[in-house]
C-alpha positions in Angstrom: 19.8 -38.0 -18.3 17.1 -35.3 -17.4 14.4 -36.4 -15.4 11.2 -33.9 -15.5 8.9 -34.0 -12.3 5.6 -32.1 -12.6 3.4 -31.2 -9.4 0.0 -32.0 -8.9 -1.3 -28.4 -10.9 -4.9 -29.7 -11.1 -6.1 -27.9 -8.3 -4.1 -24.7 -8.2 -4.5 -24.1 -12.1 -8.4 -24.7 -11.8 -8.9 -22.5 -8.3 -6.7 -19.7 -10.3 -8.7 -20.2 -13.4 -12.0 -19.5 -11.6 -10.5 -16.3 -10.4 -9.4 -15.0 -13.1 -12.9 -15.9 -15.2 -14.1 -14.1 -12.1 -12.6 -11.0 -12.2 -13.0 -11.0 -16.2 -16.4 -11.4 -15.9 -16.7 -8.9 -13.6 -14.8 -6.4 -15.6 -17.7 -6.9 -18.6 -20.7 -6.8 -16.1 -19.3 -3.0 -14.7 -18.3 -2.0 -18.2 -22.0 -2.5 -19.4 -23.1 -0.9 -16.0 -21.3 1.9 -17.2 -22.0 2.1 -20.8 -25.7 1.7 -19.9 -25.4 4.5 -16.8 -26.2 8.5 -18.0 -23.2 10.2 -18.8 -22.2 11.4 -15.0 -19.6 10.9 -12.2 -21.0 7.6 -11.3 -20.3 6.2 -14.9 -16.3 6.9 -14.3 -16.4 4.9 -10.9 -18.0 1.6 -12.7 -14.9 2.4 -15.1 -12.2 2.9 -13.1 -13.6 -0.3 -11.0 -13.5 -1.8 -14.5 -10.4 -1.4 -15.6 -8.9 -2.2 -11.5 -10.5 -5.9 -12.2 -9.0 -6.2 -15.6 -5.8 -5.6 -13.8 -6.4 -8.0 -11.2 -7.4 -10.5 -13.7 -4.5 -10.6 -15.7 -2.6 -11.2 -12.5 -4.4 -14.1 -11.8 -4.4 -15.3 -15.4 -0.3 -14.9 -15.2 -0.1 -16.9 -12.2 -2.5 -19.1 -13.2 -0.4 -19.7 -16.2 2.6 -20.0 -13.8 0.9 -22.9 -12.0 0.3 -24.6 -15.2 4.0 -24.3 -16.5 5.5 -25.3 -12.6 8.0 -28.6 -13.3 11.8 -29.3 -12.2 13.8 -30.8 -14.1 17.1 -32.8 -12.2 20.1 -33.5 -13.7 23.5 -34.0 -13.0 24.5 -30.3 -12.9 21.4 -29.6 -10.3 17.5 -28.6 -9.6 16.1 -26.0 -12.1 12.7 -24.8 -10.8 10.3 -23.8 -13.7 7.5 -21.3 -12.8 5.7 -19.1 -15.9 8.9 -16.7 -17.3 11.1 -17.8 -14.1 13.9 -20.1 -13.7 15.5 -21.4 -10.2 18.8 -22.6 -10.5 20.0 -25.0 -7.7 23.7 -26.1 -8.6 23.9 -29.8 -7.7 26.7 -29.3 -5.5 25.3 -26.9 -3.1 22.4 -29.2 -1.9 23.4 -30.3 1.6 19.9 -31.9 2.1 16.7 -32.9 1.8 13.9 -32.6 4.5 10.7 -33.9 4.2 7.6 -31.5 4.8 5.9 -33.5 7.5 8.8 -33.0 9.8 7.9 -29.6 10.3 5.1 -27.3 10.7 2.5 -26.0 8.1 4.5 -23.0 6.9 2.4 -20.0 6.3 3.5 -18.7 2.9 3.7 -15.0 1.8 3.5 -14.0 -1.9 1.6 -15.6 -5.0 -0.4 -18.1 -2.6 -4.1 -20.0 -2.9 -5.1 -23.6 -2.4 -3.1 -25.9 -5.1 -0.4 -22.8 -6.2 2.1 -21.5 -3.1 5.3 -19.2 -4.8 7.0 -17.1 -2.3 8.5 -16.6 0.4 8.0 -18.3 4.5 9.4 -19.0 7.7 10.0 -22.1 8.5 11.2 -24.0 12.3 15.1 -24.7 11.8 15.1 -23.6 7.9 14.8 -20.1 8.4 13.9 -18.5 5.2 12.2 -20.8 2.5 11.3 -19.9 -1.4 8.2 -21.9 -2.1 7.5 -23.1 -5.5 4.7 -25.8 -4.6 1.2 -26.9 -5.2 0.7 -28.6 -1.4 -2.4 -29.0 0.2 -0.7 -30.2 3.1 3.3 -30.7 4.7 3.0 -33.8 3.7 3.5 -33.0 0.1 6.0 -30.6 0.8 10.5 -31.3 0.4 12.5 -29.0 1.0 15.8 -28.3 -0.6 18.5 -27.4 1.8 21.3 -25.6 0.5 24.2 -23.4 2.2 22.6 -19.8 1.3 19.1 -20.8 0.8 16.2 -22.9 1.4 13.6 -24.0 -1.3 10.3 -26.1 -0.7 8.9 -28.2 -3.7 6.4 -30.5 -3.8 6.3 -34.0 -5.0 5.0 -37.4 -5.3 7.5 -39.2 -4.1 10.4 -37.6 -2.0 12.3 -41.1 -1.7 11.8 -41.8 -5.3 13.4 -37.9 -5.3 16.1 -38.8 -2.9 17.2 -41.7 -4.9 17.2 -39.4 -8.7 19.1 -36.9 -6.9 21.9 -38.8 -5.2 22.3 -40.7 -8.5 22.8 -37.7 -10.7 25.1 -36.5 -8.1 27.2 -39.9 -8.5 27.8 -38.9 -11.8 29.3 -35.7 -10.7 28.6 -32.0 -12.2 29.3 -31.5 -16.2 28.4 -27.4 -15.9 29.0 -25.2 -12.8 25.6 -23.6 -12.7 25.3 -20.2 -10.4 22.8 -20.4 -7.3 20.4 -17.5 -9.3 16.8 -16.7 -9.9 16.8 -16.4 -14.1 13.8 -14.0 -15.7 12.6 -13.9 -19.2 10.3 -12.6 -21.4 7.5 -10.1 -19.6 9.2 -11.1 -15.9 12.6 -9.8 -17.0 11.8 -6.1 -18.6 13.0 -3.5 -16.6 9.9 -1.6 -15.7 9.2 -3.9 -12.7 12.1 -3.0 -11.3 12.0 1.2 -12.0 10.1 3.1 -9.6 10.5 6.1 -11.3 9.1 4.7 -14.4 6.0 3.0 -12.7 5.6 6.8 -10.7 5.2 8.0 -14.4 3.0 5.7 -15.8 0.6 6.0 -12.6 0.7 9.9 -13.0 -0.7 9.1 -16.7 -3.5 7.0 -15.6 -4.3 9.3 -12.7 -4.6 12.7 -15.1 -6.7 10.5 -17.4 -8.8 10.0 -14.8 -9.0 13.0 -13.5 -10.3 14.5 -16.8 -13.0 11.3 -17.8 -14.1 12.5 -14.1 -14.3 16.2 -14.7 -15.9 15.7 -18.0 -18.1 13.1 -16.7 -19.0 15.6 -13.8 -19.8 18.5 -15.7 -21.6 16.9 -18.5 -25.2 16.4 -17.5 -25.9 20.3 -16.1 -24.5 21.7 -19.8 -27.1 23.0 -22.5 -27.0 20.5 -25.5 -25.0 23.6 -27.3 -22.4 24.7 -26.0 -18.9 27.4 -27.2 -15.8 25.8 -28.2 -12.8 28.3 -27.7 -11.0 25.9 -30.1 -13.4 25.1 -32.4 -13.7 27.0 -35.7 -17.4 27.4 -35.8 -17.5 28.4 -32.0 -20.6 26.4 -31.2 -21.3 23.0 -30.9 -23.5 20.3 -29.3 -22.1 19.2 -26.2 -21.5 15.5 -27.3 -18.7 16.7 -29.1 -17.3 17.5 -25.1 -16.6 13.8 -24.8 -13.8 13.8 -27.7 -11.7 15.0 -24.9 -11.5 12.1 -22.8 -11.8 9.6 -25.7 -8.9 11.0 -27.1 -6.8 11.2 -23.8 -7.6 7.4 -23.6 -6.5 6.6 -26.9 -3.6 8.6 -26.4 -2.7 7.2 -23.1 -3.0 3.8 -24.5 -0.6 4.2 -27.2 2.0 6.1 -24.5 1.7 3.5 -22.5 2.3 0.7 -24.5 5.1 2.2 -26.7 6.7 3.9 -22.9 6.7 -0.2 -21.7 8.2 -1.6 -24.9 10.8 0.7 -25.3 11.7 1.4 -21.5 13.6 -2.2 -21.9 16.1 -0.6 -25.3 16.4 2.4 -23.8 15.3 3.8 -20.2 15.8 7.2 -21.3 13.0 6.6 -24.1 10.8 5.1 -21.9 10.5 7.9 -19.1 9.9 10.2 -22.3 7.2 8.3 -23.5 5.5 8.1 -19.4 6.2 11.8 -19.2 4.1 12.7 -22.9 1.4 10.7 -21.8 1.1 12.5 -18.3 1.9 15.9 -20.0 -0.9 15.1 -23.0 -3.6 14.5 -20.1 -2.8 17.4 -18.5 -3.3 19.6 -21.6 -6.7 17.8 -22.2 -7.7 18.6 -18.9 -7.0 22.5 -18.8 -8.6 22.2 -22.7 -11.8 20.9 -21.1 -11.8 23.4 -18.2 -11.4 26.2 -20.2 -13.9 25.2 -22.6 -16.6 24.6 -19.7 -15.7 28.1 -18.2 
C-alpha cells in the first residue's frame, strides 16, 4: 500500500502565480515601451530589461509549477519527495527519526523560498544541515525526517497520523533497497545546468548580440536615410535596411541557442559547437555593421 500526502500548496502556488503574472506582464509593458520608443540606445535597454523579466518569469512559473506538483508518497520501501522534475528518495531503513517542527526554531531557509513554497537548503539547532521541501507558514507545520547522512523537513497535516503510516510500512519491512539520492528528469536532468563551460558560451552569444542591437541602435538615429552598403550589390540603400543586422543576429541566436541546448544533452561536443557558432555569427554581424557605418 502507497499512501500519497499532499501539502497545503494553496498559498505558495498562488503567491508564485502572482509573480510570475508579474514579471510576464512586465515583460509586455517594456516590450511596447520599446517597440513604441525611436529607434536609439534607450530602445535596447527596455529590451534587454525585457527579455531579463522573461527570464525571471519562467523561473517563477517553474517553481510555481514545482509547488503545485510537491507530494510524498510512503511506502514500505521509504519517503519519495516529489517537487516539479525532482525526486527525493529516502530509503525506509535509514529514517532514525522524526522530529516535529515546533521543537525547534524557525529555520531560515536558503534557495527556492517565498510564503507557502520553501525548497532548499537551512541550518537547523541540533539537525545541522536540513533539505526543505515544504509549504510552512510556521514550525508548527514543519517534520523533519532524520536520517544517518541527511536531514529533510516536510510539511504536513498530521505528523502523528505520519508517525503512525511510517512505522506501519516499516512493520512490513523493505521489498526494494532504494539508494539515499536526489533523482532529476526531464529539463532538471540535461546537462547544461551542470556545464560551465557551456553556459560561458551561451552567455558570450547573448552578450555579442547585444552588443551589436546596441551599436546599431546607437548609431541609427544620426545616419542620412541613405546610406552605402559595402555588401550590398547596388551600393546604396535607405538606412532601414541597417536593422536587418540585428534582426538577423537574433534569429540566428535563437536557433543556436535552442539547437546548442537540445543537443548539448546527445552530445557535449555538439553542443559547445553550436554555443561557439552563435557567438562567432554575432561577432561577424557586428564587424559587418561597423564596417558598413564607417
Amino acid at each position: 500500500m502507497i499512501s500519497e500526502l499532499h501539502p497545503n500548496r494553496a498559498i505558495g502556488t498562488l503567491v508564485g502565480g502572482a509573480i510570475t503574472l508579474w514579471c510576464f506582464l512586465f515583460t509586455g509593458a517594456l516590450l511596447w515601451r520599446g517597440l513604441t520608443q525611436p529607434i536609439d540606445l534607450p530602445a535596447v535597454g527596455a529590451y534587454v530589461a525585457a527579455t531579463l523579466f522573461f527570464s525571471v518569469g519562467c523561473l517563477f512559473a517553474y517553481w510555481t509549477y514545482g509547488c503545485l506538483s510537491m507530494r510524498y508518497y510512503l511506502d514500505r520501501n521509504g519517503l519519495t519527495i516529489h517537487w516539479g522534475d525532482i525526486r527525493q528518495l529516502i530509503p525506509m531503513d535509514r529514517i532514525q527519526r522524526l522530529v516535529p517542527g515546533r521543537e525547534l526554531p524557525n529555520p531560515r531557509v536558503t534557495g527556492v523560498s517565498w510564503l507557502g513554497h520553501h525548497v532548499g537548503h537551512g541550518d537547523v539547532d541540533d539537525l545541522g544541515n536540513v533539505i526543505f521541501y515544504a509549504t510552512h507558514r510556521s514550525r508548527d507545520e514543519l517534520l523533519y525526517i532524520v536520517t544517518a547522512d541527511q536531514t529533510y523537513a516536510i510539511s504536513v497535516d498530521d505528523e502523528v497520523r505520519f508517525a503512525e503510516e511510517l512505522q506501519g510500512h516499516q512493520r512490513l519491512g523493505q521489498v526494494v533497497s532504494l539508494p539515499q539520492v536526489t533523482e532529476r528528469h526531464s529539463i532538471a536532468s540535461l546537462p547544461f545546468w551542470h556545464d560551465p563551460l557551456a553556459q560561458l558560451l551561451a552567455l558570450a552569444a547573448v552578450l555579442a548580440c547585444t552588443v551589436t542591437l546596441g551599436y546599431v541602435f546607437h548609431q541609427y538615429p544620426g545616419l542620412p536615410e541613405s546610406i552605402p552598403f559595402p555588401f550590398a550589390t547596388l551600393g546604396f540603400g535607405e538606412k532601414r535596411e541597417l536593422l536587418s543586422i540585428p534582426i538577423t543576429g537574433l534569429g540566428l541566436l535563437a536557433v543556436n541557442l535552442v539547437l546548442g541546448f537540445a543537443l548539448h544533452a546527445v552530445d557535449r561536443a555538439v553542443g559547445y559547437l553550436l554555443f561557439l557558432a552563435a557567438f562567432g555569427t554575432q561577432v561577424t554581424l557586428l564587424a559587418a555593421a561597423i564596417i558598413t557605418l564607417n
